[in-house]
N, C-alpha and C positions, 0 to 999 in steps of 0.2 A: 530321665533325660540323659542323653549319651551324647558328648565330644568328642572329635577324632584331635585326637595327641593335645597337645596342650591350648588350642586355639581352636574357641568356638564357634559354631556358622557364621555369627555376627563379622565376628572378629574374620574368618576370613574370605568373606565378601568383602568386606573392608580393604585386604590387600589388594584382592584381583581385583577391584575398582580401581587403585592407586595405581596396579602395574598399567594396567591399558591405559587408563589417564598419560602415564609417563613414558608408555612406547610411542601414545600420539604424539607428543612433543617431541620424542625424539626421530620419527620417519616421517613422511609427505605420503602416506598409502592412500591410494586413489582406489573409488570403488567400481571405476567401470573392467573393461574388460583385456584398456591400455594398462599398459605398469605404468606406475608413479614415475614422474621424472622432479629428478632436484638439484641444487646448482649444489659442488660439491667443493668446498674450501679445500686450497691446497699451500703449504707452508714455499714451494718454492716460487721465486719473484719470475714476476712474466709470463707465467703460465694461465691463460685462461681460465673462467669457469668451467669444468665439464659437465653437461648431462647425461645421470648414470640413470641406470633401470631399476626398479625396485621391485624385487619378487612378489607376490604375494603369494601369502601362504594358505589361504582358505580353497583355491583354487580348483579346480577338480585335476585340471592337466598342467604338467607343466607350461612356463611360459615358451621355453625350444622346440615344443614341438604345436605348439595354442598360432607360431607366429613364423614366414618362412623368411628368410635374407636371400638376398642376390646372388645368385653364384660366382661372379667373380664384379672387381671393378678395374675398370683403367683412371690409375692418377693422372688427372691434367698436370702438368708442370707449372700452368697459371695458379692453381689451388694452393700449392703446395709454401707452407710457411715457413718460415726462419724460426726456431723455440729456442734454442741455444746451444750453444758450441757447434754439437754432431747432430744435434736432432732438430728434425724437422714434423712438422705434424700438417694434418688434414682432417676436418670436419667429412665425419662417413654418414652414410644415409639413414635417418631415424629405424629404417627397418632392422638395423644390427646393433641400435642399442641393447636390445633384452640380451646378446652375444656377448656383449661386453663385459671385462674384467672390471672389479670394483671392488671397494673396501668389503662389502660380504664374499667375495669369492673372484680375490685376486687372480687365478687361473681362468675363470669361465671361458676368456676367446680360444677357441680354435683357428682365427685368420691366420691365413699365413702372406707374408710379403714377398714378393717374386721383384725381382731385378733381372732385367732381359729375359722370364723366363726361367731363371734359379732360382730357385727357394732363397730369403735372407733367411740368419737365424744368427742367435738364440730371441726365440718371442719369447711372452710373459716375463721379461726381467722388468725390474724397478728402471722407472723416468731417469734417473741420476745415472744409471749403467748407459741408456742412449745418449745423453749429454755428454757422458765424460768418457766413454768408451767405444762407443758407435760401432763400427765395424759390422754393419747389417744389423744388429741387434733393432727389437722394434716392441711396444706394448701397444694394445686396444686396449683403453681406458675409458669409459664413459661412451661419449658420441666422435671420439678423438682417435685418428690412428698418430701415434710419436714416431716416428721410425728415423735410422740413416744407411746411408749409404753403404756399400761391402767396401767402399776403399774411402769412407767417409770424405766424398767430395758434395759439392754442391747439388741435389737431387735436383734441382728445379733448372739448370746451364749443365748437366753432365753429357746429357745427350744419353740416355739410357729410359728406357720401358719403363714402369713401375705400375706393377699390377695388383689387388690385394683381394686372394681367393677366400671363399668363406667354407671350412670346412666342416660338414657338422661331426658334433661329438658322438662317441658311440655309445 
């Protein structure tokens, strides 16, 4: 009878029963052909739940290309919320959840936010960088766009466009 290294069939079946036991507790992985959504706790105050995407990884294709988004959106100014200080946020259409940046792969979005027409930037910074820095800066997070303004005034009374294109990755 032969063991591979120090730990027998028994013994590791054992683990990899423990570990998938312990991934379930830890993800909300849905088995159809939607990704998982789950409300996703955040340490700063007033910020909503957001619902992020959850990969799955048995898949055959990925989910970017399994699902299409909208090529562009026009923000209403009625939509558009107060988050704190310089940011403002708007709930975007379920179809650009899978797009979205999240704790497994803070980069994923490619959206980008357009003010009249110009590109804002810098996207993918951290929440706190739009709050306390704003100047166009903007993240897609979850089902959430945070963004403000290029001269961080009010988005919703400035009297300015706000458009947010979806650009896919390559």
């Amino acid at each position: 009878m032969r063991t591979r290294g120090c730990l027998g069939r028994s013994s590791s079946l054992l683990i990899a029963a423990a570990a998938v036991g312990l991934a379930g507790c830890m993800e909300n992985v849905g088995l159809g052909s939607q990704p998982a959504v789950r409300a996703t706790p955040t340490a700063l105050a007033g910020l909503a739940p957001l619902r992020t995407a959850t990969r799955m990884q048995a898949t055959a294709t990925p989910a970017k290309t399994a699902m299409r988004a909208p090529a562009a959106l026009e923000l209403d100014p009625a939509t558009v919320k107060l988050q704190s200080v310089h940011a403002y946020w708007v709930q975007l259409p379920d179809e650009w959840l899978s797009f979205a940046s999240d704790h497994a792969d803070p980069k994923r979005s490619t959206l980008v936010v357009e003010e009249d027409g110009v590109a804002l930037a810098p996207g993918n910074v951290p929440l706190d960088t739009v709050q306390k820095v704003g100047r166009g800066s903007f993240l897609h997070w979850g089902g959430a766009l945070y963004f403000s303004s290029s001269d961080n005034s009010d988005p919703r009374s400035n009297g300015r466009e706000y458009r947010v294109v979806f650009v896919p990755a390559d």
